[in-house]
PLY file of the C-alpha trace (Angstrom):
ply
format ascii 1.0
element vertex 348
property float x
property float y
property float z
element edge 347
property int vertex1
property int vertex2
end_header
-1.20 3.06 19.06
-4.75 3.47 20.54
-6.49 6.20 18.67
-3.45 6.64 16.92
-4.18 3.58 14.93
-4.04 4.18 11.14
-6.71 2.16 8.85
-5.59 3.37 5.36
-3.14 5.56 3.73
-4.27 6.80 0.41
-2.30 9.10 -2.46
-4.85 11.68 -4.28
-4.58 10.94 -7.79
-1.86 13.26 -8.70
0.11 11.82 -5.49
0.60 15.63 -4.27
-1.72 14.91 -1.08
-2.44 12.20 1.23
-5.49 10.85 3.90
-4.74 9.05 6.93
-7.73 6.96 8.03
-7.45 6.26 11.92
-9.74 5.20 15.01
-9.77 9.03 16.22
-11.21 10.61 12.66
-8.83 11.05 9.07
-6.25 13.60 8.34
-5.42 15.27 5.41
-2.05 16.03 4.36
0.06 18.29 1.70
3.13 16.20 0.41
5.71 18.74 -0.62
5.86 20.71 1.90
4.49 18.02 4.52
1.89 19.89 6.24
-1.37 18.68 7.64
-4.25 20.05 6.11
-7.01 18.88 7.52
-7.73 17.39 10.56
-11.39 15.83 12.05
-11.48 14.02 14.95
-13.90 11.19 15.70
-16.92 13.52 17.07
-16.87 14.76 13.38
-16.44 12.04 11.18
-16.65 8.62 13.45
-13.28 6.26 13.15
-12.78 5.90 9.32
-11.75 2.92 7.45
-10.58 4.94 4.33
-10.71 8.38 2.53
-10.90 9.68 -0.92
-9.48 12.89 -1.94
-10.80 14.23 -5.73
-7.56 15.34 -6.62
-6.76 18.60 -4.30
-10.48 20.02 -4.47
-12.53 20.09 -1.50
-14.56 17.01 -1.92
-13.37 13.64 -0.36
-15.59 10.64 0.50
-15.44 8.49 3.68
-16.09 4.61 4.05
-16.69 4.08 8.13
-14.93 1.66 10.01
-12.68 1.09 12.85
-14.37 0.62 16.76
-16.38 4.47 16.36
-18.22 4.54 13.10
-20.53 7.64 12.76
-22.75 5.93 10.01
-23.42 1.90 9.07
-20.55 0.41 7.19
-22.78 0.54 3.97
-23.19 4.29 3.68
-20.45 6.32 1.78
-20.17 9.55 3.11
-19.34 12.66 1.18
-17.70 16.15 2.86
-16.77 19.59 1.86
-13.92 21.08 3.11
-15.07 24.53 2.69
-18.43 23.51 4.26
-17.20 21.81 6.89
-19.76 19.38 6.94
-21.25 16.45 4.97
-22.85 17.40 1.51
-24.44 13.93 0.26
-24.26 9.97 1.56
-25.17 6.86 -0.75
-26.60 3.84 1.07
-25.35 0.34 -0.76
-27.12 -3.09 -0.08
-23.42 -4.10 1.63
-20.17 -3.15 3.15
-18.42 -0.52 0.44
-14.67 -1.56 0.70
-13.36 0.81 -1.68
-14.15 4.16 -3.60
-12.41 5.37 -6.73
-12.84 9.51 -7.99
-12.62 10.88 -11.17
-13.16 14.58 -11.45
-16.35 13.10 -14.01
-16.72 9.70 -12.47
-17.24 7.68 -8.87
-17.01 3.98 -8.70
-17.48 2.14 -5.46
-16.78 -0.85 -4.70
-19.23 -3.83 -2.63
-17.81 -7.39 -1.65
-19.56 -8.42 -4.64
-20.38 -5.98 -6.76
-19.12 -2.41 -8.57
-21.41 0.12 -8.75
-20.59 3.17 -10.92
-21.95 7.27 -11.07
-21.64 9.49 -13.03
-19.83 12.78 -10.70
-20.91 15.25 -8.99
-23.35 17.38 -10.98
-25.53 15.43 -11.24
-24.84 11.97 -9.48
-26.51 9.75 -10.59
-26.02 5.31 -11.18
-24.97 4.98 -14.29
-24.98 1.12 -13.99
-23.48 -1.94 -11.67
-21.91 -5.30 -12.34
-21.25 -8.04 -10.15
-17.73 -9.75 -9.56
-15.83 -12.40 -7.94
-15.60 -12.07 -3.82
-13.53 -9.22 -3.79
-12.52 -8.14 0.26
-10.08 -5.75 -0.30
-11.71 -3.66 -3.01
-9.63 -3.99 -6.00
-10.60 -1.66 -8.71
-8.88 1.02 -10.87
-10.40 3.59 -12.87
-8.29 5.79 -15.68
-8.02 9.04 -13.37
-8.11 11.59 -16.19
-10.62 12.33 -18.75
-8.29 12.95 -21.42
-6.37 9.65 -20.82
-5.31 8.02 -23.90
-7.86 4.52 -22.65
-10.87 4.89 -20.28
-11.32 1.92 -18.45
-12.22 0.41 -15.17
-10.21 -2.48 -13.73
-10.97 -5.03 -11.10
-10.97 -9.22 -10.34
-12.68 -11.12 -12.92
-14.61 -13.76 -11.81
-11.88 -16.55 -12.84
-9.28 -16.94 -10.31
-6.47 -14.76 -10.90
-8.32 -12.80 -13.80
-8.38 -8.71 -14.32
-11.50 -7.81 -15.97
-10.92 -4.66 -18.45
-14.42 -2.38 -19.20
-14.28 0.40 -21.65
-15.84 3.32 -20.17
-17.90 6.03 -21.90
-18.94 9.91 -21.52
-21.81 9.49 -22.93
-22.97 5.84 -23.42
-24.30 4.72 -20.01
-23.58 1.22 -20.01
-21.19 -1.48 -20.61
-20.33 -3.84 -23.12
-21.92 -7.55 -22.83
-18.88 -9.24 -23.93
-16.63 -8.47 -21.25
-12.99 -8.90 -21.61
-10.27 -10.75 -19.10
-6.52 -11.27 -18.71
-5.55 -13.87 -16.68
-2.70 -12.31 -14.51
-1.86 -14.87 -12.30
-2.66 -18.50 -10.25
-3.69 -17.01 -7.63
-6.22 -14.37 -5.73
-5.19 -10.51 -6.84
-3.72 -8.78 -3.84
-3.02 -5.12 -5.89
-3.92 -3.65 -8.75
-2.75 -0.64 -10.44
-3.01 1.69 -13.63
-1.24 4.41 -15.08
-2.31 7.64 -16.08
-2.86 6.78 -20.02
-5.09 3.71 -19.39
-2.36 2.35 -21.10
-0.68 0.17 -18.19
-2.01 -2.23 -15.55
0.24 -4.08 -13.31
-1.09 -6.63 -11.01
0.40 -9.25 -7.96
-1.03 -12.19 -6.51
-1.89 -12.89 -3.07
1.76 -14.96 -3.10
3.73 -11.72 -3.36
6.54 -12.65 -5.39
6.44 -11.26 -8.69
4.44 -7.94 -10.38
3.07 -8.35 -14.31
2.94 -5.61 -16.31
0.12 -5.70 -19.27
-0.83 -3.50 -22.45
-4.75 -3.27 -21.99
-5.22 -2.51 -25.63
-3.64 -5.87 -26.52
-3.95 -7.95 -22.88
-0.28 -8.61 -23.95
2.26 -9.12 -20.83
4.87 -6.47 -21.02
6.91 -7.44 -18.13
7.55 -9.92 -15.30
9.11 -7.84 -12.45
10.62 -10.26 -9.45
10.00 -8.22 -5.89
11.86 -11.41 -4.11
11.53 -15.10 -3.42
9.79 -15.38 0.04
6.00 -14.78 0.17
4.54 -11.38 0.98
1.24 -9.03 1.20
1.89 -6.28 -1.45
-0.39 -2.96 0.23
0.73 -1.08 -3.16
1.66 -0.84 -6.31
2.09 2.64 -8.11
3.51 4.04 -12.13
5.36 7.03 -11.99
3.19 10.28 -13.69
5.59 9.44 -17.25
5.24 5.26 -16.85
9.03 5.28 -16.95
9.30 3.47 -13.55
7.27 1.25 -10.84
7.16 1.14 -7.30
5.38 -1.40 -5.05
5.38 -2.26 -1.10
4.42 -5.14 1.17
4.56 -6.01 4.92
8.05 -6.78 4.59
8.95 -2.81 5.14
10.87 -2.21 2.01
10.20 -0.51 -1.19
11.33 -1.89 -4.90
11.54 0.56 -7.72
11.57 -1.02 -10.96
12.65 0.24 -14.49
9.31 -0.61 -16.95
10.78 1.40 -20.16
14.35 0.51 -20.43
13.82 -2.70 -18.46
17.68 -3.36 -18.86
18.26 -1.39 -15.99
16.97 -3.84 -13.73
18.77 -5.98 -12.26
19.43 -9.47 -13.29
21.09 -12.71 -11.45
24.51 -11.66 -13.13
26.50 -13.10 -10.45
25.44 -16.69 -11.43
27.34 -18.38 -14.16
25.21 -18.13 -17.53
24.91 -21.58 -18.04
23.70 -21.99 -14.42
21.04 -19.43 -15.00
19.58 -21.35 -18.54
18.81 -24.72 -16.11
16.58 -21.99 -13.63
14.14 -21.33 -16.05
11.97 -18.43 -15.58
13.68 -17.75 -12.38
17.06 -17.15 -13.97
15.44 -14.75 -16.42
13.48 -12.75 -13.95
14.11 -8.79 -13.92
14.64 -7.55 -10.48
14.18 -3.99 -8.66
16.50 -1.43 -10.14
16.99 -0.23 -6.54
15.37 -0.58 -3.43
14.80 0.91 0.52
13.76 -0.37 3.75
11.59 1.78 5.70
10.27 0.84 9.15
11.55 -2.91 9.89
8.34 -4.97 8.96
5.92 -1.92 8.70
3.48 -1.84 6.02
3.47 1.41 3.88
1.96 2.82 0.80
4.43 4.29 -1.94
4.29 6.55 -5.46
6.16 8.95 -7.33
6.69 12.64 -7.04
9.33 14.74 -9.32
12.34 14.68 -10.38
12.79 10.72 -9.92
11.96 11.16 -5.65
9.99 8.68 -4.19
7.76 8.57 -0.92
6.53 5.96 1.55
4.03 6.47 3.99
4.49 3.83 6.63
1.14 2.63 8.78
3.56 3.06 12.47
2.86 7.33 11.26
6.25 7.92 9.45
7.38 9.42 6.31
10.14 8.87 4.10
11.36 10.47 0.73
14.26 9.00 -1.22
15.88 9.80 -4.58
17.05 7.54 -7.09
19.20 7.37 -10.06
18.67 5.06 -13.30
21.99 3.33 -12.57
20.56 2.59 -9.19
21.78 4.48 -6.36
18.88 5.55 -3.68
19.48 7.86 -0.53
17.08 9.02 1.78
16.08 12.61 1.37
13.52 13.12 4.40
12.21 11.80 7.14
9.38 12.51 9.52
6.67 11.63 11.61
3.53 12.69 9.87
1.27 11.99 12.61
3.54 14.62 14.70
3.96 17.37 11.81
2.00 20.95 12.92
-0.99 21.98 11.23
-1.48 24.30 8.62
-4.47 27.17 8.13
-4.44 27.23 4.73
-7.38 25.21 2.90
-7.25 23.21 -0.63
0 1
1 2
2 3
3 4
4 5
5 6
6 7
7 8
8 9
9 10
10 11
11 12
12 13
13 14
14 15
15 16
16 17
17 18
18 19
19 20
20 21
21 22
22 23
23 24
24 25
25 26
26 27
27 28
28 29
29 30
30 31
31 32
32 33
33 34
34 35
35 36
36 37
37 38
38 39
39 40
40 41
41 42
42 43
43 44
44 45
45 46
46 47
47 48
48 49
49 50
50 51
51 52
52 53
53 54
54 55
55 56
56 57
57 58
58 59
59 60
60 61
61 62
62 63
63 64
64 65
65 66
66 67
67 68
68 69
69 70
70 71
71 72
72 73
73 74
74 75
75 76
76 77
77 78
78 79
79 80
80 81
81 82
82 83
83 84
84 85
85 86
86 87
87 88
88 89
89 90
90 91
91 92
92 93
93 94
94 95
95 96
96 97
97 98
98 99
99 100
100 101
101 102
102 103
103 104
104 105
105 106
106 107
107 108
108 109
109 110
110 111
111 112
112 113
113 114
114 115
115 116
116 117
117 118
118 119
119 120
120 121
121 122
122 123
123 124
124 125
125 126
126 127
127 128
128 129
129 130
130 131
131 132
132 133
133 134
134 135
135 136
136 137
137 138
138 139
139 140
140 141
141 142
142 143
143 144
144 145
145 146
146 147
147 148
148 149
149 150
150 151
151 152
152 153
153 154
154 155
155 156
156 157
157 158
158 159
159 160
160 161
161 162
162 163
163 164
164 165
165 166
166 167
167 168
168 169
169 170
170 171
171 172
172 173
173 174
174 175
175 176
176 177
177 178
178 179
179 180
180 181
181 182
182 183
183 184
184 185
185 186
186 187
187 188
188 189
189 190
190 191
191 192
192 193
193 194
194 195
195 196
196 197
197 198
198 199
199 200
200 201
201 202
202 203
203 204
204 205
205 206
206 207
207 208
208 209
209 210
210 211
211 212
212 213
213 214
214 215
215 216
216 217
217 218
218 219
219 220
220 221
221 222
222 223
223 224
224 225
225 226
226 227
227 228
228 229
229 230
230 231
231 232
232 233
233 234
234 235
235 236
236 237
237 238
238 239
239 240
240 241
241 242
242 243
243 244
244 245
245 246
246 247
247 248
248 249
249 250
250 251
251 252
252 253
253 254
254 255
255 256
256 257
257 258
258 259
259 260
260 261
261 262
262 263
263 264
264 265
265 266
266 267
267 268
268 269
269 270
270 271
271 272
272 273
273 274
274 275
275 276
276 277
277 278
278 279
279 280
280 281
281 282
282 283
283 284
284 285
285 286
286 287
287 288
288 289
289 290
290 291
291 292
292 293
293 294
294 295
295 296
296 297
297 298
298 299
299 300
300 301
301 302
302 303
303 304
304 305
305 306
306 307
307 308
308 309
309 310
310 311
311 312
312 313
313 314
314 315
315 316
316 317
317 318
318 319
319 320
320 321
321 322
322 323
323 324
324 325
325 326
326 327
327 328
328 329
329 330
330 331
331 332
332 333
333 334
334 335
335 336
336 337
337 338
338 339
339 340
340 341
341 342
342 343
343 344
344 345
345 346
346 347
């Protein structure tokens, strides 16, 4: 794809816009209607390796990357839409691999360590902790300030462990006795969080199966099976009420799982029962309500939107809505190419 190349696809936090990260600069996109918002080519902005909306305001952060960086892969960038222009940068002692916004709160993430401010009047370090190697930037912050839990989630430094931190307004620091749940065997590939602070949901590196966990109690909720063969899970996403889950991997399809009534998933019902009691976990797993294949073998990024719709964003530029029912019929409801869609005047 050339300049065309897409680094990152990321949902704002109320999954009504979207930034495409590419060699030739980052677009910003509306949802519902699809319409491009924004658009800065690499003159302005450098090739990008991801961007962070604050919900639809007009402040969104940049991490450089790609072939055409404007600034050293350690300086987080900040830009105002209405400005036009870069407001503020932060200069870390390493690579930032992720960023996080809440309207009150900025965490970025370092191979090796989590730095968290306080957002945007003033910013200002509020304090840092260092973790386990963590390449892909895992972290999760509560993205409301009236959420029922704050917290900020990330890899413990045990294999396989989620590290839970209590945030507060006004106590700037953290408690000493920090507090784990060990997920899974192996390296965290996603993490995710739902709006309460309630909810975390977490895969390993092996792809297989999603856990669900109460952060209050570190209690597993659910074991969700996405399928039996390996893959690289890019996302995993609650829907706004926590009724549902959706995740996607490299394999180009998207599962949609049932995390309230969980006895609308599916189960291995075709198998005789007393087949299923000599599989062990495997004959009790709960598996996707429904599902969808997008692009054949294209990674995308997936989450919620009304009405029980769904969207993927696929890295090869397309989009694709679908609805779904609880007794698990899906049907596509759009399609497009968002990398092709016309722009559109109108500002956040």
């Amino acid at each position: 794809m050339g300049d065309r190349k897409i680094y990152s696809i990321r949902f704002n936090q109320d999954h009504g816009c979207f930034t495409a990260s590419m060699e030739n600069g980052v677009r910003i996109y509306n949802v519902e209607p699809l319409v491009e918002k924004s658009h800065y080519d690499v003159e302005a902005v450098g090739s990008v390796a991801s961007c962070e909306m604050l919900f639809r305001t007009n402040i969104w952060a940049i991490i450089p990357g790609g072939m055409r960086p404007k600034v050293p892969e350690n300086i987080l960038q900040f830009y105002d839409e209405s400005q036009k222009k870069a407001i503020m940068e932060i200069k870390f002692a390493a690579a930032v691999k992720s960023v996080r916004f809440r309207r009150d709160k900025l965490v970025v993430v370092l191979p090796n360590r989590i730095h968290l401010f306080s957002f945007l009047q003033p910013t200002r370090e509020l304090f840092s902790v260092e973790t386990r190697a963590n390449p892909k930037g895992l972290c999760e912050i509560t993205p409301l300030q009236n959420s029922h839990r704050q917290i900020l989630v990330f890899p413990g430094h045990k294999l396989g462990s989620v590290q839970i931190m209590e945030l507060s307004s006004t106590f700037q620091s953290y408690s000493s006795a920090p507090v784990y749940l060990q997920a899974h065997k192996n390296e965290l590939a996603c993490i995710a969080i739902n709006q309460q602070g309630k909810r975390i949901a977490t895969a390993s590196e092996q792809g297989t199966l999603i856990r669900v966990w109460d952060t209050s109690t570190r209690n597993q909720l659910v074991e969700l099976r996405r399928g039996t063969d390996p893959a690289s899970i890019h996302c995993i996403n609650f829907s706004t009420n926590s009724d549902f889950l959706c995740c996607s991997s490299d394999k180009g399809t998207v599962h949609i799982f049932a995390i309230k009534d969980t006895n609308l998933n599916k189960r291995l019902s075709a198998i005789p029962t007393a087949f299923i009691g000599t599989l062990g976990k495997y004959g009790d797993s709960q598996w996707a309500l429904t599902n969808f294949t997008v692009s054949a073998e294209s990674a995308c990024v997936c989450a919620f939107g009304p009405n029980n719709t769904i969207y993927a964003l696929c890295f090869d530029g397309t989009f694709h809505k679908y609805a779904f029912s609880a007794e698990g019929i899906c049907h596509s409801e759009g399609f497009e190419v968002f990398l092709d869609v016309d722009d559109d005047d109108d500002r956040f």
